[in-house]
C-alpha positions in Angstrom: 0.0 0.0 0.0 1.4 3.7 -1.2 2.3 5.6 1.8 0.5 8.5 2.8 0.6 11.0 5.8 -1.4 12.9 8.1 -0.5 16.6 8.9 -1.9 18.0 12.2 -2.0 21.8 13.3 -2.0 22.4 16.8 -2.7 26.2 17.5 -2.0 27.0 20.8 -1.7 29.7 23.5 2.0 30.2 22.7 2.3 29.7 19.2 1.1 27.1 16.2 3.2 23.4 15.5 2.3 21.4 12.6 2.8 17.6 12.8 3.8 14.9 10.5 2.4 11.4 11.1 3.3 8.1 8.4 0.4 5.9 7.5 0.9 3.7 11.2 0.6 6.7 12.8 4.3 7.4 14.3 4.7 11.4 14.4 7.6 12.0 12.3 8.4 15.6 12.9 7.3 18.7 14.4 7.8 22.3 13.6 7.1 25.2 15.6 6.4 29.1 15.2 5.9 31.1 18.5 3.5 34.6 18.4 3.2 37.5 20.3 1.3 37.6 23.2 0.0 41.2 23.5 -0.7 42.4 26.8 -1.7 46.1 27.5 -1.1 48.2 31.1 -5.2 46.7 32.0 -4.1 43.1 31.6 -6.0 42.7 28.8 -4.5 39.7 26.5 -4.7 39.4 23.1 -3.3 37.8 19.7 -2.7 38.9 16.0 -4.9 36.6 14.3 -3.6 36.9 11.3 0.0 36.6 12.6 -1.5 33.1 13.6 -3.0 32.4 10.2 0.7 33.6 8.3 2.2 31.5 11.3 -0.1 28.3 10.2 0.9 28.5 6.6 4.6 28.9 7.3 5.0 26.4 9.6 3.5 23.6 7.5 5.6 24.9 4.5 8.5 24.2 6.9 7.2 20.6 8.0 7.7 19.9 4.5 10.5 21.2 3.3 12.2 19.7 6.3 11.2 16.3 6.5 12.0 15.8 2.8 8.1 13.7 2.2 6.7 13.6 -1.0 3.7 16.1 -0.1 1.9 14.9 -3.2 1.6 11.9 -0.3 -0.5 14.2 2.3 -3.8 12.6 2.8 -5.5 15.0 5.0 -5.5 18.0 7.9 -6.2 17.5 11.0 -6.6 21.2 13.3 -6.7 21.6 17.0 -7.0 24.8 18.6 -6.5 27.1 21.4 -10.5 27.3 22.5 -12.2 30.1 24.2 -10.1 32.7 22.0 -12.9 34.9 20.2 -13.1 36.8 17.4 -14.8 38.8 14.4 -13.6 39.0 10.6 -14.8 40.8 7.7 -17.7 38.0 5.6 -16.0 39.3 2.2 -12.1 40.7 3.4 -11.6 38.1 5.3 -9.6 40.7 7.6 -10.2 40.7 11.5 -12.3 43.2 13.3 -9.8 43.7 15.8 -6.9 41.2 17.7 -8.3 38.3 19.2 -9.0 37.8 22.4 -7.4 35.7 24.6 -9.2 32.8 26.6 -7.0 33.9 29.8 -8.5 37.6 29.3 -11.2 38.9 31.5 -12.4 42.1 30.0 -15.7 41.4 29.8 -16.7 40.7 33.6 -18.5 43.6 33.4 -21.1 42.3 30.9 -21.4 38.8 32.7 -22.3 40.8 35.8 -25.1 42.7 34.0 -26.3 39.4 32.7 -26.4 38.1 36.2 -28.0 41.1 37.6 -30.5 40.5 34.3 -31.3 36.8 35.6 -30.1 34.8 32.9 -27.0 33.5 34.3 -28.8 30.1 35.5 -30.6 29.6 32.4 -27.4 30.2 30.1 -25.9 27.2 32.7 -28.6 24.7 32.4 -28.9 25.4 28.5 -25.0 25.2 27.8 -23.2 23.4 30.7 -21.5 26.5 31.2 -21.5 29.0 34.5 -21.6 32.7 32.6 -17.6 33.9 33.3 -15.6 36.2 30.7 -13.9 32.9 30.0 -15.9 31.8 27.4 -16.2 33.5 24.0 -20.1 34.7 24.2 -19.3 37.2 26.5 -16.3 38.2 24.6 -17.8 38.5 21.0 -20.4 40.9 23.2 -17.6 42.9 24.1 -16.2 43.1 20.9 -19.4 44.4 19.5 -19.9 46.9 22.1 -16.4 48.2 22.8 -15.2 48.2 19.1 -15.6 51.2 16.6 -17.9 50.1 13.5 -18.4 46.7 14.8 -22.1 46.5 15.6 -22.7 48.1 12.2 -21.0 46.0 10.5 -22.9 43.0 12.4 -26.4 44.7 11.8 -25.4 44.3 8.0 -24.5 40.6 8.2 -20.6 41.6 7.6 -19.7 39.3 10.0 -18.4 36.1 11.1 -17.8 35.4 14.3 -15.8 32.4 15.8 -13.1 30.8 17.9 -9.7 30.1 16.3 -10.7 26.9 14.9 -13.3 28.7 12.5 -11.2 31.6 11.7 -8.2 28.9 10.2 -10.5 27.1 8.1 -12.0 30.4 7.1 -8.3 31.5 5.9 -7.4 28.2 4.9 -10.2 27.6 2.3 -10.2 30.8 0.9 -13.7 31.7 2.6 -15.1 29.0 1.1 -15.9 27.1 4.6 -17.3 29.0 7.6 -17.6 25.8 9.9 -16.7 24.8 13.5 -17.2 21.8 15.4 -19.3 20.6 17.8 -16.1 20.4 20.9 -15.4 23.8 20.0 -19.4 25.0 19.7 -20.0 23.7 23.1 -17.4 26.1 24.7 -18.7 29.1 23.3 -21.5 29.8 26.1 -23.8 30.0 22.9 -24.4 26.2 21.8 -27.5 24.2 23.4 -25.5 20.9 24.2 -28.9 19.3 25.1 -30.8 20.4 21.3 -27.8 20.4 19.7 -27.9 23.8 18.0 -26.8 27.2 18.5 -29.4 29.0 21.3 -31.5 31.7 19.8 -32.4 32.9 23.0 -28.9 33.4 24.7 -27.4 34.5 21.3 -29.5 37.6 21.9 -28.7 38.0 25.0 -25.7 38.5 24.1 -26.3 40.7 21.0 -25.5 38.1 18.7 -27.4 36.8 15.8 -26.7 32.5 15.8 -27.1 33.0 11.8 -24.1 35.2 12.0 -22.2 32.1 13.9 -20.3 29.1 12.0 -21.9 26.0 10.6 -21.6 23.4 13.4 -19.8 20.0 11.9 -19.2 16.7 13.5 -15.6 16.6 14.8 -14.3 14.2 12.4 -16.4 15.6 9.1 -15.2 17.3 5.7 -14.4 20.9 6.8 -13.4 21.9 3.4 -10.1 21.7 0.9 -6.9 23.9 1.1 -3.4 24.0 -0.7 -1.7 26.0 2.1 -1.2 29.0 -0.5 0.3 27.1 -3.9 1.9 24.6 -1.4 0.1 21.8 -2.6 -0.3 21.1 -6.0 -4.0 20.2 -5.2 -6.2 20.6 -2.4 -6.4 18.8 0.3 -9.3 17.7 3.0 -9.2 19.3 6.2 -11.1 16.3 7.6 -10.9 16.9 11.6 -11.6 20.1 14.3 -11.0 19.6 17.9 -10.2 22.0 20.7 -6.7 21.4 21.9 -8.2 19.8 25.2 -10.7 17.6 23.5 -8.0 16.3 21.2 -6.4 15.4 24.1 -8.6 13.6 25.2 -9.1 11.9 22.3 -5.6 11.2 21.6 -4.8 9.7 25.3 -7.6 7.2 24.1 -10.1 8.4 26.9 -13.2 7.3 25.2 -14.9 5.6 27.5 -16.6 6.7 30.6 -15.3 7.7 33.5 -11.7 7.9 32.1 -10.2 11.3 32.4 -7.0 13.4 31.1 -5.4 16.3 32.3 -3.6 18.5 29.9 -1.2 21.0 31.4 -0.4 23.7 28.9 -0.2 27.7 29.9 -3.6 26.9 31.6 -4.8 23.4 32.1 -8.3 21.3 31.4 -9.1 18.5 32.9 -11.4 16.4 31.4 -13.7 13.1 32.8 -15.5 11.2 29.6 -19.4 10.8 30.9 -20.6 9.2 27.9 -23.7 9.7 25.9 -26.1 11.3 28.4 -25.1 15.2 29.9 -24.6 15.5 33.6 -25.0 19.1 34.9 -22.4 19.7 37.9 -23.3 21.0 41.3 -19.8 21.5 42.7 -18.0 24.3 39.7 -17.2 22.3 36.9 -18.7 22.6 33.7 -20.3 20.2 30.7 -19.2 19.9 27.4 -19.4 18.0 24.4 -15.9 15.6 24.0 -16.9 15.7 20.2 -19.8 14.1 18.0 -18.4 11.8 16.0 -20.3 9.4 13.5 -23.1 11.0 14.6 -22.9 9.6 18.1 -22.4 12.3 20.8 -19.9 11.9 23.8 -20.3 14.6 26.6 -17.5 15.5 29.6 -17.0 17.0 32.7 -14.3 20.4 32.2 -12.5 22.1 34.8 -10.6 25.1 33.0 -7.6 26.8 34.9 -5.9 29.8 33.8 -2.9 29.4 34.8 -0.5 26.6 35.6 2.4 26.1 32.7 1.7 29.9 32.9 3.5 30.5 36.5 6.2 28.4 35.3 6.5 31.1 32.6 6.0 34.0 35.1 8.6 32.4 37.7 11.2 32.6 34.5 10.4 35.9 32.8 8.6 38.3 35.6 10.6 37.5 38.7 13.3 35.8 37.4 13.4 32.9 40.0 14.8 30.4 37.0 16.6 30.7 33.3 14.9 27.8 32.2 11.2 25.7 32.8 14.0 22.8 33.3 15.1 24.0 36.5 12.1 23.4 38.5 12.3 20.0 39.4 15.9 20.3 40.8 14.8 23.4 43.2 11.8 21.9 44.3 13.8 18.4 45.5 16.0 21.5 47.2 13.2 22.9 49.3 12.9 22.6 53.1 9.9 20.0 53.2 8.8 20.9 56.0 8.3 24.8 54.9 4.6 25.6 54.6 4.5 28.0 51.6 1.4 28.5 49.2 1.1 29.7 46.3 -2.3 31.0 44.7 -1.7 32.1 41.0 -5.2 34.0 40.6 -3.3 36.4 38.4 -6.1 37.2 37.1 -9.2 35.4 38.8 -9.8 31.9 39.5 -12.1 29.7 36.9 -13.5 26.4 38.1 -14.4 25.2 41.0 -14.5 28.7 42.3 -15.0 31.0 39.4 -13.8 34.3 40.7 -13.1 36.7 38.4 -12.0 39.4 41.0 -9.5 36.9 42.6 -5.9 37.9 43.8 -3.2 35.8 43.6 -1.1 35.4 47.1 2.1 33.8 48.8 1.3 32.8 52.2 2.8 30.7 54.9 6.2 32.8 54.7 8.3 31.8 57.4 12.4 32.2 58.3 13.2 28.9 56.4 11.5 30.5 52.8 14.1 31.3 50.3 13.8 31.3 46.7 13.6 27.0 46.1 10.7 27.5 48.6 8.9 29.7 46.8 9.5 27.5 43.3 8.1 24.6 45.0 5.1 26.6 45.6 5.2 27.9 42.0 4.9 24.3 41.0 2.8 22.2 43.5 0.0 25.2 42.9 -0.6 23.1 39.5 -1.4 20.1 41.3 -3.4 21.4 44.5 -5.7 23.3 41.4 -6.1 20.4 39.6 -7.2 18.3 42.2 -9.8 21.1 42.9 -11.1 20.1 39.8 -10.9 16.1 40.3 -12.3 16.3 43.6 -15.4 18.3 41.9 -15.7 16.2 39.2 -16.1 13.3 42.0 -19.0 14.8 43.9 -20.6 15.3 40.8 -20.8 11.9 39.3 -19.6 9.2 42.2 -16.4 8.3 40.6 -13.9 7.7 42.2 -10.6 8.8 40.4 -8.0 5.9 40.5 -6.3 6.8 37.1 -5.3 10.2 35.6 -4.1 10.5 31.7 -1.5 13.6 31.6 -0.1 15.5 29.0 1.7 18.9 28.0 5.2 20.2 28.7 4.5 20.1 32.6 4.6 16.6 33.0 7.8 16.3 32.2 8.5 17.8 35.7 8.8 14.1 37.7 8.2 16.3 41.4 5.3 18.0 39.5 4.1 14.5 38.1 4.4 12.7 41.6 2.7 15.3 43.8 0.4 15.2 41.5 -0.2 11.6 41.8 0.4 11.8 45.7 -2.5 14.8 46.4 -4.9 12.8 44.0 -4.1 9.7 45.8 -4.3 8.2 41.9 -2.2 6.8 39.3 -1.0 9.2 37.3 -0.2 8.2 33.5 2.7 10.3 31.3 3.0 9.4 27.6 6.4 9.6 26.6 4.7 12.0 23.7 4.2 15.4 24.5 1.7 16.3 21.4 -1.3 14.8 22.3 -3.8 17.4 20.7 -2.1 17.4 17.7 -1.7 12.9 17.8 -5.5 13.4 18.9 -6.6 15.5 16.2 -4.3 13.5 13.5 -6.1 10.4 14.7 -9.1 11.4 14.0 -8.2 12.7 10.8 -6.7 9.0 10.0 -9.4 7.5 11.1 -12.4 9.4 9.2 -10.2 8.6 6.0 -9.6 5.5 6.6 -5.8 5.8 6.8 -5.7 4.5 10.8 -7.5 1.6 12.5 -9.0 1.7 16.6 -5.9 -0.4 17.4 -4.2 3.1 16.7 -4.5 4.4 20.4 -2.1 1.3 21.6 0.4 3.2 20.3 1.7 5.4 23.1 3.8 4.0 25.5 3.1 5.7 29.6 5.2 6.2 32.8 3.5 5.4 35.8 3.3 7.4 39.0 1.5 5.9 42.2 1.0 7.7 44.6 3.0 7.9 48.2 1.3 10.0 50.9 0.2 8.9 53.7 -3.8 10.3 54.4 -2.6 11.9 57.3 0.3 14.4 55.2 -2.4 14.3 51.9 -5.0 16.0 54.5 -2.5 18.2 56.0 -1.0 19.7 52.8 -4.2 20.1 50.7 -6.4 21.8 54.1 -3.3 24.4 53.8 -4.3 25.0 50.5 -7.9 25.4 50.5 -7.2 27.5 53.7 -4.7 29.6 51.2 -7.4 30.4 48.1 -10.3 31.1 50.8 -7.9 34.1 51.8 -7.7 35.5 47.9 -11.7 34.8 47.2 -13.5 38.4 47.0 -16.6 36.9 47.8 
């Protein structure tokens, strides 16, 4: 049989990689552009969208011309993407509105409150699975339309399209010929009804926003349209899968079945518990999504989003220059006086699930005489796993299940102190593939799979390390009251 390959884009906070994969799935090579992150004196975060489009064509040129394939050979595209990130484009220019927004950014609390104070914010959670928060895109197209010169007009006219990054790519990548997202990426928005399947009329208005304006809404693994990357390609080629970054996770650690979760650790982290067909809405913070819809057949999860966790790794290097390098963290934090009782609360800016504060501050508490700058690392790092419990615990009350295994991914868990607190606060295996691309394996997998490239047995591909946890109850208890104690001191409510 000819060979042929898979090429996945993975679009991400920090910057876009494109992926090779052979016809058994192995992931050949990998290419990488990083973009700007554009932050302003408010804290507002944004990105150049069409830096990230120039970015997505460049970097698969490179993937190429570097790994030497025949690209005559390239069966199909695969994209995952960076979810939450919102923006609006020109129908006929193709040319953005404005820069993106960031998932991380929260400048538009101040329209979620006056939702709230409207009375909608209950509805808009039982509809979409989602508590109202600036973190997800309905909130932040609102604001765009609002806070943006000639963007309202422009939307009264139809001019419009409106979409997470996932839509805007294809957009670009098709020449405007496909306006489509899927249905992982839909269910984020805060405008999708997960239950009817369908963009919302009701909470579209709400939020200013007419759901004929919004993308066509496409199984995860479907036909999202043809693209030759600019002249790359001599003819087009199918763009045949759409994930989220986290849902392709999820897909690509194999968690397909319920009750098996993943955690991805990226500049934020999601960490997602399969619950199968039927939706579950949670009591205890968390949220419900779609995992994707796929053959027609729907899978639904449990999501805890947090903003920041690969992100304080970044901030202990660049901001307060505690490290040079990500790679120093797991030396300092074997360095730390165990016994020092330091906590750190990244709320940078909020918290998101389980407490969903918005007006958070982040803190160092528990400075004593023994706290030096290893300490304060430690902190930096073990916040990850104290915030990701928070969401596992959650996710626990909510359904009954007990967590015994965790499926990790994302440069994080290459930390082995990070990876075996983690395992030890969780009292839970904990499961590191030695691959670090799992959205982009999990969106090429899918992409194999809908062509008929790939087979099921694909998924026993990745081989894990194993992490079981050591605590005893009595030092679990003891470390993770300190820390609830710590965030109940930054909550504003």
């Amino acid at each position: 049989m000819p060979e042929r390959y898979i090429i996945s884009i993975d679009q991400s906070t920090q910057g876009t990689k494109a992926l090779l994969f052979d016809g058994g799935g192995a992931l050949l090579k990998r290419t990488d552009l990083a973009h700007r992150q554009i932050i302003d004196d408010r804290g507002w975060v944004s990105h150049d969208p069409v830096e990230i489009y120039r970015n997505t064509v460049l970097a698969v040129k490179a993937l190429i011309e570097e790994s030497g394939i025949d690209k005559e050979k390239v069966a199909g595209i695969g994209i995952s993407n960076q979810r939450e990130t919102s923006l609006a484009w020109d129908r006929l220019t193709g040319e953005p509105a404005a820069d993106a927004i960031v998932w991380q950014c929260s400048r538009a609390a101040g329209i979620c409150e006056r939702i709230e104070r409207q009375g909608f914010g209950e509805m808009i959670r039982q509809r979409t699975g989602l508590k109202l928060s600036p973190y997800f895109p309905a909130s932040k197209i609102a604001w765009l339309l609002e806070e943006v010169e000639g963007v309202k007009e422009k939307a009264e006219r139809h001019e419009l399209c409106y979409g997470t990054m996932d839509a805007w790519l294809v957009y670009k990548l098709t020449n405007g010929r496909s306006y489509k997202t899927d249905f992982s990426n839909a269910s984020r928005t805060q405008l999708f009804n997960i239950f009817k399947l369908k963009w919302d009329e009701e909470i579209c208005g709400i939020f200013g926003i007419d759901p004929l304006d919004l993308p066509e809404v496409c199984d995860s693994d479907s036909y999202f349209g043809e693209t030759d990357f600019e002249g790359l390609f001599s003819g087009p080629v199918p763009i045949h899968a759409v994930l989220g970054d986290s849902h392709g996770a999820l897909f690509g650690q194999g968690c397909l079945k319920k009750g098996m979760m993943k955690s991805t650790y990226g500049t934020g982290s999601s960490i997602m518990m399969n619950i199968g067909e039927t939706p579950v809405l949670s009591k205890h913070g968390v949220v419900t999504s779609l995992a994707w819809m796929m053959n027609g057949t729907v899978s639904y999860v449990l999501e805890g989003n947090i903003n920041y966790t690969g992100a304080v790794i970044t901030w202990l290097k660049d901001e307060v220059h505690m490290i040079s390098s990500p790679g120093e963290t797991e030396a300092l934090c074997r360095e730390a006086d165990q016994t020092d009782s330091l906590y750190f609360v990244p709320a940078f800016t909020g918290l998101g699930a389980p407490y969903w504060d918005s007006r958070a501050k982040g803190s160092l508490t528990g400075i004593t005489r023994t706290t030096g700058r290893a300490e304060i690392v430690r902190a930096g790092v073990e916040c990850i796993a104290y915030q990701i419990a928070d969401i596992v615990n959650a996710m626990g009350r909510d359904t009954g299940l007990q967590a015994e295994e965790i499926r990790v991914d994302g440069g994080p868990a290459k930390n082995r102190y990070l990876m075996q607190f983690q395992s030890d606060i969780l009292n839970a295996r904990v499961m590191v593939p030695e691959a670090e691309e799992l959205s982009g394996i999990g969106v090429a997998y899918a992409a194999g799979l809908a062509l008929h490239i790939y087979e099921e047995d694909i998924f026993n591909r990745l081989d894990r390390r194993v992490y079981e946890p050591g605590f005893t109850e009595c030092r679990r208890k003891q470390k993770y009251d300190g820390w609830k104690e710590a965030v109940n001191s930054v909550l504003s409510r």
